[in-house]
Structures are given as structure tokens and as C-alpha cells.
ROVEX-246087 format. One line per 5 residues: number of its first residue (from 1); their letters; for each residue y negated, x negated, z of C-alpha. Coordinates in nm, 4 decimals. Each point is the difference from the previous one (the first is absolute). Last residue first. Layout:
BEGIN
NUM> A> Y X Z | ... .
This chain:
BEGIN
377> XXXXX> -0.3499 -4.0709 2.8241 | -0.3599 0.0200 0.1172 | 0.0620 -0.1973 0.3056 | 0.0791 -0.2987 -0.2334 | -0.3035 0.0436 -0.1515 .
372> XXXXX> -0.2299 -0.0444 0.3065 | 0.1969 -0.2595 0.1369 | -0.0611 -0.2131 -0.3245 | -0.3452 0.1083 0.0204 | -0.0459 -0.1402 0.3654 .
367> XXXXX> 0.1997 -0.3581 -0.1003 | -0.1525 -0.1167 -0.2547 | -0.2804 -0.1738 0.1571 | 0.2566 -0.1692 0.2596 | 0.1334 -0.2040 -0.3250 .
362> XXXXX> 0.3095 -0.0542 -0.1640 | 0.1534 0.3646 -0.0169 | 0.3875 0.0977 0.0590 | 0.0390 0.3557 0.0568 | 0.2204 0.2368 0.1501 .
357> XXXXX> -0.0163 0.3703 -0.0125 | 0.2012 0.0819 -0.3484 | 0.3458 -0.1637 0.1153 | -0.0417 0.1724 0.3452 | 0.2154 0.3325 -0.1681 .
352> XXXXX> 0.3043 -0.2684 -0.0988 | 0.1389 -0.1149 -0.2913 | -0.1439 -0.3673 0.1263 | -0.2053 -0.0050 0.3157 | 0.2804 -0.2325 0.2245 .
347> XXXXX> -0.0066 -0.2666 -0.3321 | -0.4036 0.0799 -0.0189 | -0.0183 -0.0991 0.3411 | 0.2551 -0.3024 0.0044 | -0.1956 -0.1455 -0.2399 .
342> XXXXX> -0.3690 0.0679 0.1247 | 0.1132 -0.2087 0.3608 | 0.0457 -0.3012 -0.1740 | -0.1848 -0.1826 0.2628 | -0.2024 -0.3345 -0.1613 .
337> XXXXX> 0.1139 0.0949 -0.3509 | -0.0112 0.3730 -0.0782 | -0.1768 0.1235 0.3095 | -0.2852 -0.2755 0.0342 | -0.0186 -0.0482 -0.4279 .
332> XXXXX> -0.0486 0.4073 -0.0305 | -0.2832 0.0081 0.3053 | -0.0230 0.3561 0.1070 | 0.2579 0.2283 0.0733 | -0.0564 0.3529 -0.0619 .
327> XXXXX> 0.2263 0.2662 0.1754 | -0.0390 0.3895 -0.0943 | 0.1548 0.2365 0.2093 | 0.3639 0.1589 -0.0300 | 0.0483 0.3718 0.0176 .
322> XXXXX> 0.1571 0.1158 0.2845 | -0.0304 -0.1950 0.3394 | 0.3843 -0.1082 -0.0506 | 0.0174 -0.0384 -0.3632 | 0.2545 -0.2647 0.0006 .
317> XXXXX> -0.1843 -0.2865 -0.1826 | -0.3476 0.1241 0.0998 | 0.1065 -0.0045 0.3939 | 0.1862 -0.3633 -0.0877 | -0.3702 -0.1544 -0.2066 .
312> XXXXX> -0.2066 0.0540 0.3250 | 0.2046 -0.2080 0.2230 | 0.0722 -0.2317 -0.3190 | -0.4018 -0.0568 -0.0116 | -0.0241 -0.0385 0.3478 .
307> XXXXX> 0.2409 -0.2470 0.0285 | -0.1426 -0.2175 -0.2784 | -0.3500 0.0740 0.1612 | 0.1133 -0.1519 0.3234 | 0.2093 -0.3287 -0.1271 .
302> XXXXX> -0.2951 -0.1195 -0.1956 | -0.3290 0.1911 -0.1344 | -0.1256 0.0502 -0.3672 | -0.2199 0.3587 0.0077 | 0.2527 0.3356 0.0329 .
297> XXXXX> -0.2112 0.2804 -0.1161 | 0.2434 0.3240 0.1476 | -0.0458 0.3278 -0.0712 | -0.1856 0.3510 -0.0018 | 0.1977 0.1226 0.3156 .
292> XXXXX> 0.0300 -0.3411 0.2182 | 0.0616 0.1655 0.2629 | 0.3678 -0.1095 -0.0135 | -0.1119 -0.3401 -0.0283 | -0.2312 -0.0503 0.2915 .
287> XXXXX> 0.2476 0.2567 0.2066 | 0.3046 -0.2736 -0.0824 | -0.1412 -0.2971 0.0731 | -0.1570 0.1135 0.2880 | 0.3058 0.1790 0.1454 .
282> XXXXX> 0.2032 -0.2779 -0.0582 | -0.2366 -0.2587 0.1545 | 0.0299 0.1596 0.2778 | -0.3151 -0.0695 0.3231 | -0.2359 0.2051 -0.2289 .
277> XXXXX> -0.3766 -0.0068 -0.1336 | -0.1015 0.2816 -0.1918 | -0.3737 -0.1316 -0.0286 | -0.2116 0.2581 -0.1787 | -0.3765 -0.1510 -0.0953 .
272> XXXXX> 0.1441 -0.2692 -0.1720 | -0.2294 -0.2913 -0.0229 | 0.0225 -0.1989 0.3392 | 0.3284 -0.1416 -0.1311 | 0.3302 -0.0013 0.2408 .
267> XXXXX> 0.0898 -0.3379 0.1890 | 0.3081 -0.2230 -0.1641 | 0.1492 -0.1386 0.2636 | 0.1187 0.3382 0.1294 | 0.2510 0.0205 -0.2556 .
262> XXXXX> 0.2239 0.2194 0.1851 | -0.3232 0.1181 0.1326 | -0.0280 0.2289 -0.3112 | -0.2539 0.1075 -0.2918 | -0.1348 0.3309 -0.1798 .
257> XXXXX> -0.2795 0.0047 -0.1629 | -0.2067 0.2931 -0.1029 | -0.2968 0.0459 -0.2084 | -0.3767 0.1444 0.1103 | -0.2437 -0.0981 -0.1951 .
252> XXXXX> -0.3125 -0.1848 0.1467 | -0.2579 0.1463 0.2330 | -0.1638 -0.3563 0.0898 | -0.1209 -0.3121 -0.2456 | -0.1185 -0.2872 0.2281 .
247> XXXXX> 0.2055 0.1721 0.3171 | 0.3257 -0.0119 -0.2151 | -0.0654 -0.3178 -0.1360 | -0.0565 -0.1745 0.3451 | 0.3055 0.1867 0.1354 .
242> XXXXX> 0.1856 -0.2056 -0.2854 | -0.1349 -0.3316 0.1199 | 0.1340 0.0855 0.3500 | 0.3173 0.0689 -0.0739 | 0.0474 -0.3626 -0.1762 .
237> XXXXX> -0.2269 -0.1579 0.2838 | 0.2748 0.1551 0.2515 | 0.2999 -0.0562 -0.1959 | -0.0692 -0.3800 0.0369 | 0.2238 -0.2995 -0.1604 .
232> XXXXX> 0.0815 0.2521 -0.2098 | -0.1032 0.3054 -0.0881 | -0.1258 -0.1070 -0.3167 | -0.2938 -0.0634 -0.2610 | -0.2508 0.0443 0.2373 .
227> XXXXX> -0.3024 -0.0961 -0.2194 | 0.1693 0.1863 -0.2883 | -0.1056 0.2972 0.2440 | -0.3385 -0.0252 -0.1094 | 0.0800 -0.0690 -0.3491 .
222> XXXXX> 0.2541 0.2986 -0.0610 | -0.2858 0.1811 0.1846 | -0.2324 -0.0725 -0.2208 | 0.1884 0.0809 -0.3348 | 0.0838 0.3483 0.1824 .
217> XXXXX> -0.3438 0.1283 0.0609 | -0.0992 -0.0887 -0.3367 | 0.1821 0.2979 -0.1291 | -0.2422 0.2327 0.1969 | 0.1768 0.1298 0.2659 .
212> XXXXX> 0.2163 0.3476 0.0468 | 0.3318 -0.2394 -0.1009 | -0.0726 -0.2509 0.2539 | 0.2516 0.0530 0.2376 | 0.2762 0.0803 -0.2530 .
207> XXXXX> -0.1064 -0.3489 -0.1116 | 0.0775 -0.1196 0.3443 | 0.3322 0.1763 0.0410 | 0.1322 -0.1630 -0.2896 | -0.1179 -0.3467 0.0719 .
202> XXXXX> 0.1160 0.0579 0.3535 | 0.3417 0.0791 -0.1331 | -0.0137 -0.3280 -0.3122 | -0.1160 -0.2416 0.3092 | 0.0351 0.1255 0.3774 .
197> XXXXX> 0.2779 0.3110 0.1151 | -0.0522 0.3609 -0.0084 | 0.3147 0.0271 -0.1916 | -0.1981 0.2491 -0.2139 | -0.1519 0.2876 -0.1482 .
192> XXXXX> -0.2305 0.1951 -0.2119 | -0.1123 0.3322 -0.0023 | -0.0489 0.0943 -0.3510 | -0.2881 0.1886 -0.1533 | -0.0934 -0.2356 -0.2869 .
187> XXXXX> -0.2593 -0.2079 0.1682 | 0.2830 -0.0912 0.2788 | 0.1870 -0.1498 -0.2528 | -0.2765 -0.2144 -0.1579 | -0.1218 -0.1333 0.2865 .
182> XXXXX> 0.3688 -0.1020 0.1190 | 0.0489 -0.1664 -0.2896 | -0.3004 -0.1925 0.0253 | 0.0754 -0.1162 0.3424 | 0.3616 -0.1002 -0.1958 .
177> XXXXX> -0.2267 -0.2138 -0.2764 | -0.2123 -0.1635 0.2965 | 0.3037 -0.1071 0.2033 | 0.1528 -0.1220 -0.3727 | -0.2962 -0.2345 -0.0642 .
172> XXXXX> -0.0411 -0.1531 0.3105 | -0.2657 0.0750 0.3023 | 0.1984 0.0890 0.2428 | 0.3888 -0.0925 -0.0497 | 0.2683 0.2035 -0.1054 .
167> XXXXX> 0.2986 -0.1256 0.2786 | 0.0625 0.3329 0.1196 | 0.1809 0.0956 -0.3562 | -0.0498 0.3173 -0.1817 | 0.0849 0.3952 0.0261 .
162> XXXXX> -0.2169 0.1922 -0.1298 | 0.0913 0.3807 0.1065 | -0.2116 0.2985 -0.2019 | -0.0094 0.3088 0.1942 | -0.1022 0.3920 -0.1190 .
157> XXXXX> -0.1077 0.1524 0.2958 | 0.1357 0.3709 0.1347 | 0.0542 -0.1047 0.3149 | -0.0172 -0.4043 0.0874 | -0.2256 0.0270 0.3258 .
152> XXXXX> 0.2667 0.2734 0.1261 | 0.3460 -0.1726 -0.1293 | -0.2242 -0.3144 0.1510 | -0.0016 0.1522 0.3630 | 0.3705 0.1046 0.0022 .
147> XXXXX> 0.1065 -0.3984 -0.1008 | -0.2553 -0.1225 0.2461 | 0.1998 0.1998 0.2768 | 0.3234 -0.0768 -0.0644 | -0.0968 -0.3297 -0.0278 .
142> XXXXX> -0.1054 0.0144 0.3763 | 0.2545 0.1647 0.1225 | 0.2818 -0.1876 -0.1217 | -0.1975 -0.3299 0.1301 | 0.0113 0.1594 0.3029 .
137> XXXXX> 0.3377 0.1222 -0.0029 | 0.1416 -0.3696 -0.0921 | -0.2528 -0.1094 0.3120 | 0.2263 0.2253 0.2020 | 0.2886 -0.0780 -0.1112 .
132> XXXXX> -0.0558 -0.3769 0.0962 | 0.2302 -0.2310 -0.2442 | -0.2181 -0.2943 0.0837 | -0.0577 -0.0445 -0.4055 | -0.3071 0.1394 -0.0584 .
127> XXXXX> -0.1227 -0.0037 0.3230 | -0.2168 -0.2895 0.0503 | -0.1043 -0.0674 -0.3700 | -0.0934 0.3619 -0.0331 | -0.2752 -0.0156 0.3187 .
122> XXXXX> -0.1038 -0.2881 -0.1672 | -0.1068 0.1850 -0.3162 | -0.1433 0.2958 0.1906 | -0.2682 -0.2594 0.1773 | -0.0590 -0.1438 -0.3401 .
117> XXXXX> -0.0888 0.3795 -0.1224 | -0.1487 0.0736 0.2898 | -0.2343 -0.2807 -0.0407 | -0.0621 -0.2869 0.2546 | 0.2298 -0.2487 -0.1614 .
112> XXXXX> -0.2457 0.0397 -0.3638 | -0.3454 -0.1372 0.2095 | -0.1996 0.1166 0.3045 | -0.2434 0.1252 -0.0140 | -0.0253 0.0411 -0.4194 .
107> XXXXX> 0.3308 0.1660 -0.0066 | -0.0155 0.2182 0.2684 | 0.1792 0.3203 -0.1656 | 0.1515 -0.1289 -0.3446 | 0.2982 0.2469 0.0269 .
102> XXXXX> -0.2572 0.2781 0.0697 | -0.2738 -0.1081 -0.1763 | 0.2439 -0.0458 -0.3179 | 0.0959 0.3669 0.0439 | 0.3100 0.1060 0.1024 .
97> XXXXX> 0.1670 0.3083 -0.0977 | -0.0135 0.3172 0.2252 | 0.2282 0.1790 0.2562 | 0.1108 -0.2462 0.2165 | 0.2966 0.0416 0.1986 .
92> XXXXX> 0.1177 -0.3880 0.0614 | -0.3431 -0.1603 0.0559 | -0.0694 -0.3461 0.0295 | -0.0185 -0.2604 0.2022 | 0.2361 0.1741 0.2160 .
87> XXXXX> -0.0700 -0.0041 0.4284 | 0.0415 0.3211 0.0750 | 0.2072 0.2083 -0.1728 | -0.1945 0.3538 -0.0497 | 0.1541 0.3387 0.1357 .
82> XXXXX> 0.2564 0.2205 -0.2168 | -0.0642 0.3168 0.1453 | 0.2037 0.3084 -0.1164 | -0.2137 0.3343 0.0955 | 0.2032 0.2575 0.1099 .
77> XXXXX> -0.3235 0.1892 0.1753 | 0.1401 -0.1819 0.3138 | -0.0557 -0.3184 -0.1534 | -0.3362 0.1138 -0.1421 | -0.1215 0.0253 0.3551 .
72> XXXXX> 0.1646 -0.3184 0.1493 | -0.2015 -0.2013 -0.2944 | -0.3282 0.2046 0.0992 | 0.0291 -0.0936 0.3839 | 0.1407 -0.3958 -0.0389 .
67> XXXXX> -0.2879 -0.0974 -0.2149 | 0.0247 -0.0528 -0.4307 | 0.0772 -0.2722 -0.1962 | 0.1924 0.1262 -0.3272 | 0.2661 -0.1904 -0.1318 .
62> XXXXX> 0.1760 0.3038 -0.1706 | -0.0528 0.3137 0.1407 | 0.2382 0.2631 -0.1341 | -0.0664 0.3502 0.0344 | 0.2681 0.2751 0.0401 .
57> XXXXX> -0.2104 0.1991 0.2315 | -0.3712 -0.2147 -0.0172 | -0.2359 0.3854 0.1819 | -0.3138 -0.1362 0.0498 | -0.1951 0.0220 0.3071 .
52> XXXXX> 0.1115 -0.3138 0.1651 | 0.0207 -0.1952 -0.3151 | -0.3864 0.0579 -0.0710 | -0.1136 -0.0411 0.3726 | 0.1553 -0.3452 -0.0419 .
47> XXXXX> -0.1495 -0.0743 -0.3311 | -0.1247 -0.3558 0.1705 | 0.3139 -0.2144 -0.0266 | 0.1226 0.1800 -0.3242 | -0.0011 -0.3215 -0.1835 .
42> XXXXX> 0.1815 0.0926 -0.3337 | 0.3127 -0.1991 -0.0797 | 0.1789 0.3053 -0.1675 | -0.0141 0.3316 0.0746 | 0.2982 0.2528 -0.1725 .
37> XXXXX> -0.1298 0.3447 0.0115 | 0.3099 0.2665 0.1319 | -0.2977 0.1731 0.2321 | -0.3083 -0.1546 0.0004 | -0.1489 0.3445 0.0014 .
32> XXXXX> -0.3647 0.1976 0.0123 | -0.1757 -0.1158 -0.3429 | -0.2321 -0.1861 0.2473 | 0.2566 -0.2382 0.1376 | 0.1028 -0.0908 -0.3897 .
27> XXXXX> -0.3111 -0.0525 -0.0788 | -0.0886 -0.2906 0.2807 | 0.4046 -0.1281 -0.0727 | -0.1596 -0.0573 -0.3822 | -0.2993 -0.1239 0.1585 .
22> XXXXX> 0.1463 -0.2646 0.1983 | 0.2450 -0.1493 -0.2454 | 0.3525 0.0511 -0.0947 | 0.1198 0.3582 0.0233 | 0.3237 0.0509 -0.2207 .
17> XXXXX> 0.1095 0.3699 -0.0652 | -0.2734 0.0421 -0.2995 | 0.2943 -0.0058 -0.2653 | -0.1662 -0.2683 -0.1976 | -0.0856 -0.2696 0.1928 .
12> XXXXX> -0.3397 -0.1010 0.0041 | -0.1242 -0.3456 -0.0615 | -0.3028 -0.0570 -0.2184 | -0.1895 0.2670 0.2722 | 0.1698 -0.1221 0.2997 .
7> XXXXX> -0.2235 -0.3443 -0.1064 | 0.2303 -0.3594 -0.0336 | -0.0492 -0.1939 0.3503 | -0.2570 -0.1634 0.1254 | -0.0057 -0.3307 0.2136 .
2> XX> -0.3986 -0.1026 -0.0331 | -0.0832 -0.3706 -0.1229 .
């Protein structure tokens, strides 16, 4: 499979300073000035003649390879260079999501521990926790840098989170109710999102996937995948069973997900065709939920989804992002009896503006209308 990245055109910012492909530093050269632009992990390696005859005072290059000559030019034009780390399985300045390609880039030659995203995983085990500042700022960097390049894929979209549990198998009943979900969502007009993770997330991001299809579409690929049920014992068939889908049925919806390498054990679905992936958990958690502007679906999960729905629930309980959005658990027996979570909800809700945008429903099938009305009050 080809490494690609999410198009310039799905990803602009919106105050035109930031240059992040090619063609947008191309236009840029012929409006006259790359003065006070901001240019960020572009290969400039062969627009030498460009740089040299273009004026870059108060520029910033971010991770941009370029030759000795050119860089030493826009220096003295009061350029600030910030030059590539060598060496990084990843990169700390880029300027666009990830794409499955990208993260997935030589699966099939040569397995899951080949892939960037494997690659990036290890490169977290090592460092996480030798106390070197300068894998701290790398990390920094890097989530900074995903966070500023889903504000732009996110602008002006209406988002539904799901939030579920990992362990949703392929080919069960609730993986093919939450792909459902997903369907559904997108058909309405909503971006939706997720952990990025396997089971109830993939199932999510899959029937976003398949939302332009023919509703048949998504019954066989529940089955094809059901094949693979898990990532484990191999995340490398797993992966590579979900390629296969995306290559039998291409030009899918596009939805976002947005995982972490804090659980790096758990690799990101092929579905999503935004991957937000960060080295914080924090900062996931909390961007996935905060951008969740149309609501929350939260599917039965374990430990994660309880946090996530309480993260959610304290912003709606003190008004911090302004007007509280709707939650909807699903599964009235699973957060009632097996984690009580819907108790201590509607006891935090209670006299209280959230009161009217949570919801209790049984099944996945009510969950889109539910949201629907809640958002209406």
C-alpha cells in the first residue's frame, strides 16, 4: 500500500498563514512573498531557486529539508529555521492528519513491526519515562501539531463521538449494531468520531466508511472482517483484513479517529480516514470529547468509557464549553447494574442545565434520534 497523507484541500487552515504541502508553498512563491508564512514539514529540497528569490522575512520553517545555499538565504532574510530531527520514526512538525496508509505504510512486506505506526510505538516505550527533555519536547511538538491540524480538518463540522469498548469483537452482534451506528450518523450530516481503537471504535469508523454504499455493503464486510475477529494473536492479519475491505469497496466516508501510543497495544483502525494520533493521553481524551460538538453516543465499554463519560459529563456540569451537549448511553442493564455509571449521571445532571441532554436508551438503534432530540432542547 502507498503512504499518503490527508489532501491540502480537506485540510486548510483558516487564516491562510500556514503552508503545508507543495503546492500551497508553489502559490505562495508566485503571489511574490513568503514573508511572515508559517511552513510546515514541506520538502523544499528541490525549490531552491524558489527560496533564493523569494523574499521569507519573519518566516518560520518548520521541518523543512532544504540545501545549505537556500536555508542560509532565508536566514539572512530573518527567516527562523527549525531543521528536521534525524532519526524519528515519526514526524514532530507535521502539518496534516494521518491516514491509515500512512501509519499502515509496509504492512503487507513486511508485517505490523515494520509500520510507522509500530515503529512510533517503540520509539514511545524507550523514552517515555527516561526523563530526556528533549524527547518531552518532541512529543510536545508533535501533539501540538496534530491538535492544530484537526482544529483545521474539524472546522465548521458538526461531530458525533461514540465512545465504546476495544474489546467489541468482529463479527458479533454489538460490533455490527455500533458499524450501524456509525452508518447512520454519518448519513445524517455528522462527522463522526472516535478513540480510533479496534471493536465498538472501528465498528464506528467502519460504518462511517460505508455510509455512500449500498446497505449491503456493510453486512459483508461485518462478515469479512468477522473472519479476523481480533487483533490479537496477530495485528498484522487483523490490519490486513480491513485493507482488504477498503480496496473491495474504495472511496468510503471520511470520519475521524483519534487514538494514542499510550495504549500502543491496541493499533488504530484502517477505517477512519483522519487519524489524530498522539503520544498524551490527556490531550486525546480531552480534544475527542471536546470536539465532540453534536454529542456523545457512549456504547457499553469498561474502565475507558466510564472515564470518558464523567470526562464529558464535568464540562456539562459546570458549563465550561458553554452550553452542555447531549450524552446518550446505551445499554440500560450494562450502566445500571453491571457499571452504575447512569446513577451517578442523572444525580450530577439533576436541577441542572445538562439535566435535559442525557439519555438512557436500551439499544444502539435508538441511539441517533435520541441525540437528535436532545440537541433540539
Amino acid at each position: 500500500m502507498r503512504a499518503v497523507e490527508s489532501s491540502p484541500d480537506e485540510n486548510q487552515n483558516a487564516h491562510g498563514a500556514e503552508i503545508e504541502s507543495l503546492a500551497a508553498f508553489d502559490a505562495a512563491v508566485a503571489a511574490g512573498s513568503l514573508a511572515g508564512r508559517r511552513v510546515q514539514s514541506v520538502d523544499l529540497t528541490d525549490r531552491g531557486a524558489a527560496l533564493l528569490a523569494t523574499d521569507a522575512s519573519g518566516a518560520v520553517f518548520l521541518g523543512c529539508p532544504m540545501e545549505p545555499g537556500p536555508e542560509e538565504k532565508i536566514r539572512a532574510d530573518g527567516a527562523l529555521v527549525f531543521p528536521p530531527v534525524p532519526g524519528l520514526p515519526f514526524d514532530p512538525y507535521r502539518g496534516l492528519l494521518y491516514s491509515p496508509d500512512a501509519l499502515y505504510d509496509g504492512l503487507a512486506r513486511g508485517g505490523y513491526e515494520a509500520t510507522p505506526d509500530a515503529l512510533a510505538y517503540r520509539w514511545f516505550q524507550r523514552t517515555r519515562s527516561d526523563g530526556d527533555a528533549f524527547a518531552s519536547m518532541l512529543r510536545a511538538l508533535h501533539d501540538d501539531a496534530v491538535s492544530d491540524a484537526l482544529e483545521e480538518v474539524l472546522a465548521g463540522r458538526r461531530v458525533a463521538g461514540v465512545m465504546g469498548g476495544h474489546a467489541t469483537a468482529r463479527g458479533s452482534t454489538a460490533y455490527a449494531a455500533a458499524a450501524r451506528l456509525g452508518r447512520t450518523l454519518a448519513r445524517s450530516g455528522l462527522t463522526v468520531a472516535t478513540g480510533g481503537g479496534p471493536g465498538a471504535m472501528e465498528a464506528a469508523n467502519l460504518g462511517a466508511y460505508a455510509a455512500p454504499h449500498p446497505d449491503a455493503m456493510l453486512d459483508k464486510a461485518c462478515e469479512l472482517l468477522g473472519e479476523v475477529p481480533s487483533f490479537t494473536p496477530s495485528v498484522t492479519d487483523w490490519a490486513l483484513a480491513a485493507f482488504a475491505v477498503r480496496e473491495r469497496w474504495p472511496d468510503g466516508g471520511r470520519s475521524v479517529s483519534i487514538p494514542t501510543w499510550f495504549y500502543g497495544h491496541e493499533p488504530p483502525n484502517p477505517f477512519a480516514g483522519h487519524i489524530a494520533k498522539y503520544f498524551t493521553n490527556a490531550l486525546r481524551e480531552d480534544g475527542l470529547l471536546a470536539r465532540s460538538s453534536a454529542g456523545v453516543i457512549f456504547l457499553p465499554g469498561a474502565s475507558g468509557t466510564v472515564q470518558e463519560i464523567f470526562d464529558s459529563a464535568t464540562p456539562n456540569y459546570y458549563g465550561s464549553r458553554g452550553e452542555p451537549v447531549p450524552m446518550v448511553l446505551v445499554g440500560r442493564d450494562h450502566w445500571t447494574r453491571e457499571l452504575p455509571a447512569w446513577p451517578l449521571l442523572e444525580a450530577l445532571a439533576a436541577g441542572r442545565p445538562m439535566e435535559s441532554r442525557i439519555a438512557l436508551v436500551d439499544t444502539v438503534e435508538e441511539a441517533p434520534a435520541t441525540l437528535a432530540r436532545l440537541s433540539e432542547v
